[in-house]
Backbone as CSV, one residue per row, in Angstrom:
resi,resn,N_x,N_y,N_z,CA_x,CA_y,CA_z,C_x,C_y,C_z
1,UNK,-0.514,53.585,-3.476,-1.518,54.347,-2.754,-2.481,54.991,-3.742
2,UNK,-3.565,55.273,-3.377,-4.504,56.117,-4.395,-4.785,57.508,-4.183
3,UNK,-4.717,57.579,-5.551,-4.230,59.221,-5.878,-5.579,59.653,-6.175
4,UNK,-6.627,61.160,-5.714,-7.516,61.565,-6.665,-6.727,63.062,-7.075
5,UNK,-6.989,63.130,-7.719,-6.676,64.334,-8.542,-7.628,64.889,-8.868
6,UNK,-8.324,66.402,-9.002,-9.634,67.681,-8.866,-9.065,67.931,-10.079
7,UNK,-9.468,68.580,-11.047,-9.863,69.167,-12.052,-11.002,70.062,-12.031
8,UNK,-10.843,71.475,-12.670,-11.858,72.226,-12.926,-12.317,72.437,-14.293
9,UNK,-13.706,72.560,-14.322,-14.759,72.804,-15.630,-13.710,73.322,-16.572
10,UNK,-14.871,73.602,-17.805,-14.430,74.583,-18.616,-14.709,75.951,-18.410
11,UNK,-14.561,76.409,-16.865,-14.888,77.815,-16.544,-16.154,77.857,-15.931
12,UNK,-17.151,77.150,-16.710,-18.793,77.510,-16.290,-18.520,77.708,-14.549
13,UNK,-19.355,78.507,-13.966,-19.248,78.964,-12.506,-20.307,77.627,-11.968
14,UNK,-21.307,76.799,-12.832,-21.993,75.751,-12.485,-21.996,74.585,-12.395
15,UNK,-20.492,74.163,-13.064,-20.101,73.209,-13.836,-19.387,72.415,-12.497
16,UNK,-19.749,70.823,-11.935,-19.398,70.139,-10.974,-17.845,70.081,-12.079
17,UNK,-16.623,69.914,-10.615,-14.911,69.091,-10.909,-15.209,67.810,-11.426
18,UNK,-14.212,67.713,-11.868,-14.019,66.682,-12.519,-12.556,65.560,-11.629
19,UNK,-13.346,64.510,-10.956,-12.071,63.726,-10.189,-11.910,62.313,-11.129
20,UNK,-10.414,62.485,-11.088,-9.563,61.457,-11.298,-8.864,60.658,-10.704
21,UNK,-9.471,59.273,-10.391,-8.880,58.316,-9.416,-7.852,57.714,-9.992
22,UNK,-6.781,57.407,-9.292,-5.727,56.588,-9.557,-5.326,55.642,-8.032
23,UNK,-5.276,54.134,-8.196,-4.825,53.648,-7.328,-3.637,53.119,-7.877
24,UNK,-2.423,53.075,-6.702,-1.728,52.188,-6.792,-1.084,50.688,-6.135
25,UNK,-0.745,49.946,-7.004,-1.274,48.414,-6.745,0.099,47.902,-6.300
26,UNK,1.315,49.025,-6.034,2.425,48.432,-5.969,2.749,47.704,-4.519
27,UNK,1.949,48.303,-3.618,2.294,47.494,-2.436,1.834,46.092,-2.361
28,UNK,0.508,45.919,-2.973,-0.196,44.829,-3.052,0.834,43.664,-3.450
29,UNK,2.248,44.274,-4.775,2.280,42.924,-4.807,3.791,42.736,-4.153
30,UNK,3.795,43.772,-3.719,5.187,43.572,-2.426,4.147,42.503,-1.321
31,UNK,3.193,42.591,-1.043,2.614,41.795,0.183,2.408,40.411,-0.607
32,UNK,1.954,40.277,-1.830,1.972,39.061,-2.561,3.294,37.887,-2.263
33,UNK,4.407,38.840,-2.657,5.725,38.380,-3.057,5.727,37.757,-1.389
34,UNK,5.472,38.496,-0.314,6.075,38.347,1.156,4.841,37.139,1.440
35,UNK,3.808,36.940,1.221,3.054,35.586,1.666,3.483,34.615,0.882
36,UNK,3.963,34.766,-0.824,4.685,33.486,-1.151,5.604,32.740,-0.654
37,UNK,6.377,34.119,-0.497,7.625,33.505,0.410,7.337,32.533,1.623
38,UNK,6.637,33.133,2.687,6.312,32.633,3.869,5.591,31.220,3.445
39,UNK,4.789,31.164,2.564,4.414,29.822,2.457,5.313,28.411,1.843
40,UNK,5.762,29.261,1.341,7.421,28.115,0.595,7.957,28.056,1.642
41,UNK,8.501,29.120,2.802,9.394,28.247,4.179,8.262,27.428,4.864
42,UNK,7.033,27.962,5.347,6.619,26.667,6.065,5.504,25.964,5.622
43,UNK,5.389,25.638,4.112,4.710,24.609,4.012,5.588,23.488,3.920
44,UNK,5.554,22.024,4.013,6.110,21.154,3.892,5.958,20.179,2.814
45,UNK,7.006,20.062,1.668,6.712,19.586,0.809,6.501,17.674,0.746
46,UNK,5.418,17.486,0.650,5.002,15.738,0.214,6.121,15.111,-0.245
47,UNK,6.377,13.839,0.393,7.654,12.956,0.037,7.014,12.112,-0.699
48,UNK,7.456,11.489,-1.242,6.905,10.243,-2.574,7.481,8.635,-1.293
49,UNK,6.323,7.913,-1.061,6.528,6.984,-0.265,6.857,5.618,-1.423
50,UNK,7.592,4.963,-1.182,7.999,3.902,-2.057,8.244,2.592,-0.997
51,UNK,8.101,1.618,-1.804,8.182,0.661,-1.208,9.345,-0.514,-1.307
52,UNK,9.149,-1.418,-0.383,10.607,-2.721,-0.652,9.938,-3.446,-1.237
53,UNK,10.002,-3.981,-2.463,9.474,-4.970,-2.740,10.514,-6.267,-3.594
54,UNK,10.071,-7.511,-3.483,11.187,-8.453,-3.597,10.561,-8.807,-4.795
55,UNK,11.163,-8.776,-6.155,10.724,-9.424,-7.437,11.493,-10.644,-7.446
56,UNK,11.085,-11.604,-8.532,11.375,-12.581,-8.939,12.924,-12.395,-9.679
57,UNK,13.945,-13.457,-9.760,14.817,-13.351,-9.808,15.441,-14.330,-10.816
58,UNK,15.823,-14.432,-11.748,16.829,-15.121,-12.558,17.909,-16.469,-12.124
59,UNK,18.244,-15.342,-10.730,19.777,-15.682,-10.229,19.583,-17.179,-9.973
60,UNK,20.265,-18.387,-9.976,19.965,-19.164,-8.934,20.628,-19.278,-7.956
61,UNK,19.789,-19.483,-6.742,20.040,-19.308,-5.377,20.405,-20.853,-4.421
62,UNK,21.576,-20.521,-4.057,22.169,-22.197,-3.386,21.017,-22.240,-2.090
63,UNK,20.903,-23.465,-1.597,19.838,-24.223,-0.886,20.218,-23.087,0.787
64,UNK,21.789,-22.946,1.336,21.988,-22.532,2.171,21.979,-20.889,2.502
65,UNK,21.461,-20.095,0.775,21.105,-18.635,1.342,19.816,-18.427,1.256
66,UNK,19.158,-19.729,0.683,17.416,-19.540,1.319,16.889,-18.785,2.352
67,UNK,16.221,-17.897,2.175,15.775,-17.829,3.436,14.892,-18.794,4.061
68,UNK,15.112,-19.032,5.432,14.061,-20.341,6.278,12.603,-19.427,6.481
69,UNK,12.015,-20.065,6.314,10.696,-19.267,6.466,9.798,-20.607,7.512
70,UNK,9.022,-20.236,8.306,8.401,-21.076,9.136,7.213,-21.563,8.222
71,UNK,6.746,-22.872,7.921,5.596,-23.511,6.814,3.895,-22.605,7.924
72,UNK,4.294,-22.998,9.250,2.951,-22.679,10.016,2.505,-20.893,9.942
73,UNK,3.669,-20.201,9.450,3.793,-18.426,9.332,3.681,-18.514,8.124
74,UNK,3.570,-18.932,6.766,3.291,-18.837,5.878,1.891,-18.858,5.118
75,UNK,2.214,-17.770,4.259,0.536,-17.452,3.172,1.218,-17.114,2.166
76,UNK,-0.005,-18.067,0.969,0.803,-17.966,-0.632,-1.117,-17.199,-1.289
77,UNK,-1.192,-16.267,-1.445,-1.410,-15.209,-2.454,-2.153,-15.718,-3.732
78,UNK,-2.777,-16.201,-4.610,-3.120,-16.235,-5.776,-3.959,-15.265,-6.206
79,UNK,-3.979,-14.368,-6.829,-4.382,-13.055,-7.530,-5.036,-13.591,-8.521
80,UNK,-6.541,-13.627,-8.312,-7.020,-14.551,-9.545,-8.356,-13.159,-10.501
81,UNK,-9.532,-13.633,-10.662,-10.370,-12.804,-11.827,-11.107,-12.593,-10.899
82,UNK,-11.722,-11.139,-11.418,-13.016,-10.636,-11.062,-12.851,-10.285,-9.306
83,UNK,-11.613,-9.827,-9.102,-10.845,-9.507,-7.741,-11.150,-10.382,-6.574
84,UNK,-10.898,-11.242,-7.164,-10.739,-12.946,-6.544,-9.412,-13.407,-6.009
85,UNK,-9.325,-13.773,-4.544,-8.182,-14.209,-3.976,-8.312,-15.764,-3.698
86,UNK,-7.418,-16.242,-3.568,-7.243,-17.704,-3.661,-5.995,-17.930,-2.994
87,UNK,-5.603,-18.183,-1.635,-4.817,-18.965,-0.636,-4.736,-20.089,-0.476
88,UNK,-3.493,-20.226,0.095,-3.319,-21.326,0.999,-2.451,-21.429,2.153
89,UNK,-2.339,-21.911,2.581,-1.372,-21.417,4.355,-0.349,-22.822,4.400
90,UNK,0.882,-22.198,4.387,2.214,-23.192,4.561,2.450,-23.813,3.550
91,UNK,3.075,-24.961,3.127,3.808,-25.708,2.193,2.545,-27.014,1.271
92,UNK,2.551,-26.568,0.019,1.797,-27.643,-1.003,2.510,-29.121,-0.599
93,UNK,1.784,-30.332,-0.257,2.799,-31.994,-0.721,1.459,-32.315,-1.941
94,UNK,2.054,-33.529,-2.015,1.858,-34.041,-3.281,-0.083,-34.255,-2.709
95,UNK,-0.297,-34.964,-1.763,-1.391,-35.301,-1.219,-2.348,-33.959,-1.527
96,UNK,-1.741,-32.813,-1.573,-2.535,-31.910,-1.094,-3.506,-31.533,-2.614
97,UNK,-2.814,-32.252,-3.530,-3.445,-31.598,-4.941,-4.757,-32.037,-5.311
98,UNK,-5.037,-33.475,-4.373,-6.101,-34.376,-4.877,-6.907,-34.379,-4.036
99,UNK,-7.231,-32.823,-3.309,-8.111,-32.357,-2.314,-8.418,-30.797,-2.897
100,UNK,-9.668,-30.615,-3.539,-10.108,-29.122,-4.223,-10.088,-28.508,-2.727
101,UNK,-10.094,-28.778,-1.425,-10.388,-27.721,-0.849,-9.289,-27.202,-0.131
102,UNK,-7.799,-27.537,-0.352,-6.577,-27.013,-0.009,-6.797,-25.643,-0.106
103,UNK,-7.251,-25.040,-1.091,-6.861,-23.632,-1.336,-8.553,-22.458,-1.233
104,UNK,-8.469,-21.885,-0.394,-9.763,-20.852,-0.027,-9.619,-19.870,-0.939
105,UNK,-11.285,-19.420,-0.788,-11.021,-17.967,-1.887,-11.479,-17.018,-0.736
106,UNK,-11.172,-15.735,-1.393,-11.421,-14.349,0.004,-11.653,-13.154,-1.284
107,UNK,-12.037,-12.153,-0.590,-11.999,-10.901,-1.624,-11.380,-9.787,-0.956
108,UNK,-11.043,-8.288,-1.713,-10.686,-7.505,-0.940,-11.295,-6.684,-0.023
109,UNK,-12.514,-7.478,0.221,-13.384,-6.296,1.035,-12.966,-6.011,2.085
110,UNK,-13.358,-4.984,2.413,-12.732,-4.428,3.753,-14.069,-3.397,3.849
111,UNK,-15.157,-3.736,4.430,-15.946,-3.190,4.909,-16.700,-3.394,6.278
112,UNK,-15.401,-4.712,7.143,-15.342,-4.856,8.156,-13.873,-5.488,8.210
113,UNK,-12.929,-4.916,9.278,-11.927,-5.489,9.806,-11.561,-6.942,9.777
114,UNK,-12.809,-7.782,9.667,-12.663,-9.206,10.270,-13.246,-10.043,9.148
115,UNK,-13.076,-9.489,7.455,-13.491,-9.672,6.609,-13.139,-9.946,5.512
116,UNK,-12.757,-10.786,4.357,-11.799,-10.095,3.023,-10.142,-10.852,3.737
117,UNK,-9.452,-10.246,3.012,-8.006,-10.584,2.598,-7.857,-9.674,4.090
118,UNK,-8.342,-8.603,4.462,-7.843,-7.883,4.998,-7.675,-8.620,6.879
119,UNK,-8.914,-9.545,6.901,-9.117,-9.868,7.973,-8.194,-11.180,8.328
120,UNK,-8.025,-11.960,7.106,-7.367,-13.349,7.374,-5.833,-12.950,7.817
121,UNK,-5.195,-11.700,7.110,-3.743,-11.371,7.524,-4.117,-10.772,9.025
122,UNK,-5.029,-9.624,9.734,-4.877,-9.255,10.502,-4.832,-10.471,11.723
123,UNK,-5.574,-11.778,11.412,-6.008,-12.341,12.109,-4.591,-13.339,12.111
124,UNK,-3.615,-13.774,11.409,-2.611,-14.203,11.710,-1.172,-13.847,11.921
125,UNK,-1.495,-12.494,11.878,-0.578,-11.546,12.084,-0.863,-10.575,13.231
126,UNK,-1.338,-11.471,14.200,-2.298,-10.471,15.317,-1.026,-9.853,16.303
127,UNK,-0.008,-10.684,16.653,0.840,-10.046,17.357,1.935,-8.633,16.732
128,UNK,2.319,-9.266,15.746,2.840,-8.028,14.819,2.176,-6.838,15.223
129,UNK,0.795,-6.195,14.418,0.040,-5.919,14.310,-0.032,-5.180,15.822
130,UNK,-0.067,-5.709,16.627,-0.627,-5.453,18.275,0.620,-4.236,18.664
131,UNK,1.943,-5.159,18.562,2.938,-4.545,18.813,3.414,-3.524,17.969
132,UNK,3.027,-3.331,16.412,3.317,-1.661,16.119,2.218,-1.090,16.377
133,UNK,0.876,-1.024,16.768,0.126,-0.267,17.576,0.927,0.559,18.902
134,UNK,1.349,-0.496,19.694,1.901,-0.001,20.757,2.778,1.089,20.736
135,UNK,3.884,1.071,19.212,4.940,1.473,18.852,4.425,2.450,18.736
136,UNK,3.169,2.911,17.536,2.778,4.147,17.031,2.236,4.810,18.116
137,UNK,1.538,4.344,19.200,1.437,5.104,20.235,2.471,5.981,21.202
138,UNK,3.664,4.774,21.802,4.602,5.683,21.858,5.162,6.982,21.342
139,UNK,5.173,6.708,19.652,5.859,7.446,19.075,4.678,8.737,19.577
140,UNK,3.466,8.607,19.359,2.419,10.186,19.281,2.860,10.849,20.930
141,UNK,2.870,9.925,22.169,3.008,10.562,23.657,4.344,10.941,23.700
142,UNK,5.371,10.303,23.032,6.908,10.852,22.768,7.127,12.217,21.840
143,UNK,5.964,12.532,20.799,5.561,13.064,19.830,7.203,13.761,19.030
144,UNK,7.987,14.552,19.127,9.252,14.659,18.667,10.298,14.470,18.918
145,UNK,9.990,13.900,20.115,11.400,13.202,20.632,11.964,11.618,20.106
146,UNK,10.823,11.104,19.508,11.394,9.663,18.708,11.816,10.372,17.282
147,UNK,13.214,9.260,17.265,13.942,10.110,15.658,13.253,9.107,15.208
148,UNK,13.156,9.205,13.592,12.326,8.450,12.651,13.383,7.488,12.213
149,UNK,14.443,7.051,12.397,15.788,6.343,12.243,15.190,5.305,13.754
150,UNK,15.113,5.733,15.021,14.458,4.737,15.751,13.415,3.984,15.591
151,UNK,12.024,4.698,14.680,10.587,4.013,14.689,10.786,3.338,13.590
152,UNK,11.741,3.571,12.230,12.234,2.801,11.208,12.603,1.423,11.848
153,UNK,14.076,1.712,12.615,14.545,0.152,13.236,13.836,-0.428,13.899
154,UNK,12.864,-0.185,15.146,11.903,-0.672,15.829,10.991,-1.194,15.014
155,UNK,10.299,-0.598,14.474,9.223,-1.570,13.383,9.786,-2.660,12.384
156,UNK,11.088,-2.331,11.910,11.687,-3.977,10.974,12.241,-4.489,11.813
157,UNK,12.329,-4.348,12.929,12.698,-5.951,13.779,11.433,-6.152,14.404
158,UNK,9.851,-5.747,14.443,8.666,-6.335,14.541,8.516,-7.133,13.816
159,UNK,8.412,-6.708,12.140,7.573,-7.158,11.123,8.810,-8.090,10.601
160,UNK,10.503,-8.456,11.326,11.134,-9.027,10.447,11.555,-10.251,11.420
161,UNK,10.775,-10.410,12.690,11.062,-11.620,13.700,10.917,-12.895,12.965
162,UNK,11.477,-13.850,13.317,11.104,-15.046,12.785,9.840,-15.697,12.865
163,UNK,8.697,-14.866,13.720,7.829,-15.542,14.105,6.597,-14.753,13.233
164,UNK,7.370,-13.534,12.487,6.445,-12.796,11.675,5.848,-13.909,10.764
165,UNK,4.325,-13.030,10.531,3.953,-13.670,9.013,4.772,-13.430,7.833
166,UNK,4.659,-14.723,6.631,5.244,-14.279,5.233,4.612,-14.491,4.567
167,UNK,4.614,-13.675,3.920,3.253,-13.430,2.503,3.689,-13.371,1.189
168,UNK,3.586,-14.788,0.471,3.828,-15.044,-0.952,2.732,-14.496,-2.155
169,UNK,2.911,-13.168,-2.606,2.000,-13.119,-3.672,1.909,-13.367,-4.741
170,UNK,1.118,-14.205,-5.714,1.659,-14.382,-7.045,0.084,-14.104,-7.852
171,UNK,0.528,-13.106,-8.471,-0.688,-12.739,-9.805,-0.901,-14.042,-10.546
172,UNK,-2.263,-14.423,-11.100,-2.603,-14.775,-12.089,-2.482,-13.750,-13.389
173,UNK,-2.575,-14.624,-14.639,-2.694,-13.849,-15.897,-4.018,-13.486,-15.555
174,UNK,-5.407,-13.692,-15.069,-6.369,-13.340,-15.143,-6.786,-12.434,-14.311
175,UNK,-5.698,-12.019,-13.297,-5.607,-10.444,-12.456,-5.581,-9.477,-13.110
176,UNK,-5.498,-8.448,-12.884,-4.723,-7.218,-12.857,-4.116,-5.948,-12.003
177,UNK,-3.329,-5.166,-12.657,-2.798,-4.341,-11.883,-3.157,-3.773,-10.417
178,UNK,-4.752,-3.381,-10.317,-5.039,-3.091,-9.707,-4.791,-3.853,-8.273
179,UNK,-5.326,-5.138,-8.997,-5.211,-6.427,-7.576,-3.705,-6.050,-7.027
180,UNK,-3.163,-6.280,-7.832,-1.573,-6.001,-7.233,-1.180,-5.350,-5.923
181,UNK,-2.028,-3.806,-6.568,-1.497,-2.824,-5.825,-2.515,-3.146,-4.501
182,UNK,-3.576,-3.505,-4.526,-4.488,-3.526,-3.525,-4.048,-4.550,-3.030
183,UNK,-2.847,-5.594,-2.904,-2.654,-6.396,-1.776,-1.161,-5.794,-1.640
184,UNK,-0.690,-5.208,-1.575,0.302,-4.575,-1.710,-0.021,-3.688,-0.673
185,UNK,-0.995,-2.871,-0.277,-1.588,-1.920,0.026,-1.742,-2.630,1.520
186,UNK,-2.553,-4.273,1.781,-2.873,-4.943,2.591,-1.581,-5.394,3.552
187,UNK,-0.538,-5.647,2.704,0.921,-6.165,3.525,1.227,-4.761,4.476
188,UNK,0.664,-3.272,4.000,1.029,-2.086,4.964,0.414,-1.730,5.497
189,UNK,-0.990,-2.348,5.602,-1.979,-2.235,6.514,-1.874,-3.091,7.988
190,UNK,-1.387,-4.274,7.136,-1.757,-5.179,8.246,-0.347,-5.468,8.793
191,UNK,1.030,-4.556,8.989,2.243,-5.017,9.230,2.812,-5.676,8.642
192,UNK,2.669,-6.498,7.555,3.150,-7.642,7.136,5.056,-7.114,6.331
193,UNK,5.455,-7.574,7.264,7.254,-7.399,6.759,7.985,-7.751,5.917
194,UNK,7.670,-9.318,5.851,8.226,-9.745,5.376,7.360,-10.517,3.462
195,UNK,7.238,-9.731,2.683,6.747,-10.304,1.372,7.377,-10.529,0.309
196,UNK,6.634,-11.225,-0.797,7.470,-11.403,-1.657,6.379,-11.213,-3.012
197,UNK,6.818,-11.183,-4.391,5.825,-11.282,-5.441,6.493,-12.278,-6.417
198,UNK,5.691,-13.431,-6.254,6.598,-14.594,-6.951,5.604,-14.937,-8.370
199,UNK,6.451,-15.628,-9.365,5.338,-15.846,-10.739,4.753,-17.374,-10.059
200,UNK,3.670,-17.285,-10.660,3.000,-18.639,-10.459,3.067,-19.598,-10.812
201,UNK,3.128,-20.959,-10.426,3.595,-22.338,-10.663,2.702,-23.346,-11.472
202,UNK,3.289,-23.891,-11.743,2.300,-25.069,-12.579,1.270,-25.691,-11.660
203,UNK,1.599,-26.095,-10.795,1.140,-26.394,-9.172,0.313,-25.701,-8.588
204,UNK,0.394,-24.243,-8.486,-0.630,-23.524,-8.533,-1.704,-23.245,-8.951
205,UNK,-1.835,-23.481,-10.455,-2.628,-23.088,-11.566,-3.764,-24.359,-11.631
206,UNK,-2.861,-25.855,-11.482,-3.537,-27.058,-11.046,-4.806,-26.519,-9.896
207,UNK,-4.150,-26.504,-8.731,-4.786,-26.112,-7.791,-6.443,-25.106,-7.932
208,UNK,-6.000,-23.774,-8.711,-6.956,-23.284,-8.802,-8.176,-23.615,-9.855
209,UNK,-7.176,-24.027,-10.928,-8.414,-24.837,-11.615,-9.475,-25.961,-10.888
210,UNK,-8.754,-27.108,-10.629,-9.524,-27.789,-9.303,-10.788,-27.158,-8.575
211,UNK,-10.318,-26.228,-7.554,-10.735,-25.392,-6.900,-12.223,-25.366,-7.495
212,UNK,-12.099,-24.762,-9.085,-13.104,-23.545,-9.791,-14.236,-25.079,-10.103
213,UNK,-13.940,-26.262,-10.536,-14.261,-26.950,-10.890,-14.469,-28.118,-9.737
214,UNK,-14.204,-27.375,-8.175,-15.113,-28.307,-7.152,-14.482,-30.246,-7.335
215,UNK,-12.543,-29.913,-8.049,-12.408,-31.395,-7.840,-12.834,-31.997,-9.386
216,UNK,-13.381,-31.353,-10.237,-13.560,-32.607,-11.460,-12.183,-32.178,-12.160
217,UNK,-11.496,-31.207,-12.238,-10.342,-31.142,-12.742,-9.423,-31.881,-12.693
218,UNK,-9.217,-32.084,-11.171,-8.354,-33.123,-10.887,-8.294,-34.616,-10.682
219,UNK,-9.693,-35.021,-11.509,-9.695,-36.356,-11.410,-9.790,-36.751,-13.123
220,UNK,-9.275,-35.509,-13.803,-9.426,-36.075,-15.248,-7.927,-35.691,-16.061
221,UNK,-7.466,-35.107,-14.821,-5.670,-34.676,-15.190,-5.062,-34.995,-13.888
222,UNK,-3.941,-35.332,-13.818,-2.456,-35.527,-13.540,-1.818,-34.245,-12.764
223,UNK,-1.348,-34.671,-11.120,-1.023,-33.158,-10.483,0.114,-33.280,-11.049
224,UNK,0.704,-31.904,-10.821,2.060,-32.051,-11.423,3.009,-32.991,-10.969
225,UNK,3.410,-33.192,-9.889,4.065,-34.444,-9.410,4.103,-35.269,-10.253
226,UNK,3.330,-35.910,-10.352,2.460,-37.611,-10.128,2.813,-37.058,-12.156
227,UNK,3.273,-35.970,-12.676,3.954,-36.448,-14.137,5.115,-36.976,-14.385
């Protein structure tokens, strides 16, 4: 609380008191201490979101714990330069190498929905996609009554049906990190459940060279097969 304290002159009968203020600051930080507190019980501290992701593996894997993946639900990923994507949809044959236009390029734009990397997954992943809409709606009109143990299981048996899309990504050396994370970013945008990040193939690399070179590549080298 603040204190003044009066003092008188040195006698003179003309001479104005002399005041001495003193405040004190001790309540202030009793009220300090009591809003810290209150904000440590109800603020809510940020969880660190992490992801599943399937790396490449050493192990070898017998033919019968494959997983079956549908060729017509499938997309293979090439992470190429200058944030350049390079696909292809379902299973490479031998035929397919001595055709530059097997494999499309896309970018990450996303400055329309129906555009970029972002649009080709939404667009074959439209049911997925449809149906956790529906989900996340529920969950907001249910608003605390869905446990997060239910919207967990409900959404991986969306994104983990057999009829889901699967999305093979594989970096080029001429990517980088960034690309990574930005299709990484796209598999949780667009539902995508089921992914993988595989290293890239000899077969692949054929392919995109081809591609870059519109076909003269591959009429002056050997697909991998056909060695």
């Amino acid at each position: 609380m603040a204190q003044i304290q009066t003092g008188g002159g040195d006698g003179g009968r003309n001479q104005p008191k002399k005041h001495n203020t003193r405040v004190d600051f001790t309540p202030m930080v009793d009220m300090m201490l009591l809003l810290l507190t209150f904000f440590m019980f109800v603020t809510t501290l940020s969880k660190p979101q992490i992801m599943d992701i399937a790396m490449p593996s050493d192990a070898e894997v017998l033919e019968d714990e494959t997983p079956k993946v549908k060729e017509s639900r499938a997309i293979t990923l090439l992470l190429g330069e200058e944030d350049k994507v390079y696909y292809y949809l379902g299973k490479i044959d031998e035929s397919s190498y001595s055709d530059y236009t097997t494999i499309k390029e896309t970018t990450y734009s996303t400055r329309t929905s129906n555009e970029g990397l972002r649009g080709i997954l939404l667009e074959r992943n439209a049911e997925a996609v449809n149906l956790m809409r529906e989900l996340k709606l529920e969950r907001l009109e249910r608003g605390d009554k869905m446990p997060v143990e239910e919207f967990n299981e409900r959404s991986n048996k969306i994104k983990g049906d057999i009829d889901a899309l699967t999305v093979v990504i594989k970096p080029l050396e001429s990517s980088n990190y960034k690309n990574l994370v930005d299709a990484l970013d796209e598999m949780q945008i667009c539902s995508v459940g089921k992914y993988a990040i595989v290293d890239a193939t000899e077969g692949d690399l054929f392919l995109v060279e081809n591609y870059r070179t519109r076909g003269a590549y591959g009429e002056a080298n050997l697909a991998p097969q056909a060695r």
